[in-house]
N, C-alpha and C positions, 0 to 999 in steps of 0.2 A: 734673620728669617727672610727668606725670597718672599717674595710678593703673592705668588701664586700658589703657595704652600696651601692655604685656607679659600682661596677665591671662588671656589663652590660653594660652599657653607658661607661666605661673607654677603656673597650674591644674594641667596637663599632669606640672608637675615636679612638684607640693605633693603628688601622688599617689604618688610615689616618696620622700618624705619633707625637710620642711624644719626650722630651727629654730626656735623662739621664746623669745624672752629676757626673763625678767620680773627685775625689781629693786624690792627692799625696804628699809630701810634699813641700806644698803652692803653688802646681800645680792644678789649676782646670780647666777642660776641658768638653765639654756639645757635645753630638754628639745627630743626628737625629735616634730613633731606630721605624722600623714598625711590629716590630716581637714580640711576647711576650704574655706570660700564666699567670693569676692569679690564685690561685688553693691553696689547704691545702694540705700541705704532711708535715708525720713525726709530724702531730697532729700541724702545724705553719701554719698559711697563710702565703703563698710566692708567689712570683714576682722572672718568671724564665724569661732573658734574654740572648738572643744570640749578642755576640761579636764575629767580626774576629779577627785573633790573629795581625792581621797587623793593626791595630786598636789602634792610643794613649791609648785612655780611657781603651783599654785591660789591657796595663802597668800597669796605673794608677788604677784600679781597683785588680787585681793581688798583687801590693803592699798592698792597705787598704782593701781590701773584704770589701768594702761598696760600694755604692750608692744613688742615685739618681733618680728617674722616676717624671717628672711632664709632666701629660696628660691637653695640655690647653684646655680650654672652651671659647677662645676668638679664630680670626683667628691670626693664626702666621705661616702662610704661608713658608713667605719667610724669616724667621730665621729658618724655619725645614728645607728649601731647600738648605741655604748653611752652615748651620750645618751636613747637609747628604752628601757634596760634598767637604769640605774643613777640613784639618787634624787641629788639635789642636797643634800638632807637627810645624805646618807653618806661623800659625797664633792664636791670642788672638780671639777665633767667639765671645766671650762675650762682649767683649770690639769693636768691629768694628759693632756691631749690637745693642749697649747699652742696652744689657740684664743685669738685675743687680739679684742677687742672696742675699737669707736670710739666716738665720742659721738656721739647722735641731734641732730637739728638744731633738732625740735620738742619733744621730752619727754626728759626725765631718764635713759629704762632705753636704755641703749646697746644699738647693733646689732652684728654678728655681721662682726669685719673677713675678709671674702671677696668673689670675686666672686659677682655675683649680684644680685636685685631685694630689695630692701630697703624693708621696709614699719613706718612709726612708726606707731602705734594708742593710742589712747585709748578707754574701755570707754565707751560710752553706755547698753546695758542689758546686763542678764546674768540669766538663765534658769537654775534649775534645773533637770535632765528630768524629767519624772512620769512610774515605770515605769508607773501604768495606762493612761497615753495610747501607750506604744510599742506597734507590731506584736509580737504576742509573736513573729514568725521572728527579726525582729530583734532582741529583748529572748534569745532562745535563742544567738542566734550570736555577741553581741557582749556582753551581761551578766551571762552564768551566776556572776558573783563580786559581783553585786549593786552593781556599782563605779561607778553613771553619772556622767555626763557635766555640768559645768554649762558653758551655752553663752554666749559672750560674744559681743555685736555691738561690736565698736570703730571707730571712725570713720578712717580711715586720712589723719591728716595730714599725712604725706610719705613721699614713695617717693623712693629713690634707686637707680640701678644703677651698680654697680661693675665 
């Protein structure tokens, strides 16, 4: 499946919240992300994600420059809510919420066994934010804990829907 095939409808959902899965060595960790671009750059489709750096899966992703995005098509509510609020660092969320996980086709960090669009990624560049270049409204509504965001472009080399 191309990439772009659902990227309406994944946009549409990623705004209600999806997962992404990073793995480290034989650490896998799954956090709640509601932010995120689908787009061609540099001639790739890519999947650009924003990570705080105070953020496990930051680690763990910074180690393998890969991931994970599985956007469900079922309700999974409340595995995105305490995926979004509990660190990987404190607890196993995959195992206290018996999410079980497949293997990716192109890269190492397994996807999210659900249905849903399923996107393998691979990090091409990654950006730190510089609070003095944010708007400060948006610097006020979304930073007040000083906590930004580093931005990853990954190239998305396979998509799968379940």
């Amino acid at each position: 499946m191309k990439y772009n095939d659902n990227a309406k409808n994944d946009l549409t959902a990623l705004s209600k919240g999806a997962f992404l899965i990073s793995q480290d060595a034989g650490q896998t960790n799954i956090m709640t992300i509601a932010w995120g671009a689908i787009g061609n750059i540099w001639g790739k489709p890519v999947f650009i994600a924003l990570v705080r750096k105070t953020r496990f899966t930051h680690e763990l992703i910074n180690n393998s420059n890969e991931f994970t995005v599985a956007i469900p098509h079922e309700d999974m509510s409340e595995a995105l809510a305490l995926c979004g609020t509990k660190s990987g660092r404190e607890m196993d969320k995959m195992e206290f919420l018996g999410l079980k996980t497949v293997p990716s086709k192109e890269i190492n960090t397994p996807t999210l066994d659900c249905k849903g669009t399923h996107y393998e990624c691979m990090v091409l560049y990654k950006t730190d934010m510089k609070p003095s270049e944010l708007d400060e409204i948006t610097k006020e509504r979304w930073y007040g804990d000083n906590d930004f965001h580093t931005v990853y472009f990954a190239e998305i080399v396979n998509t799968t829907e379940k």
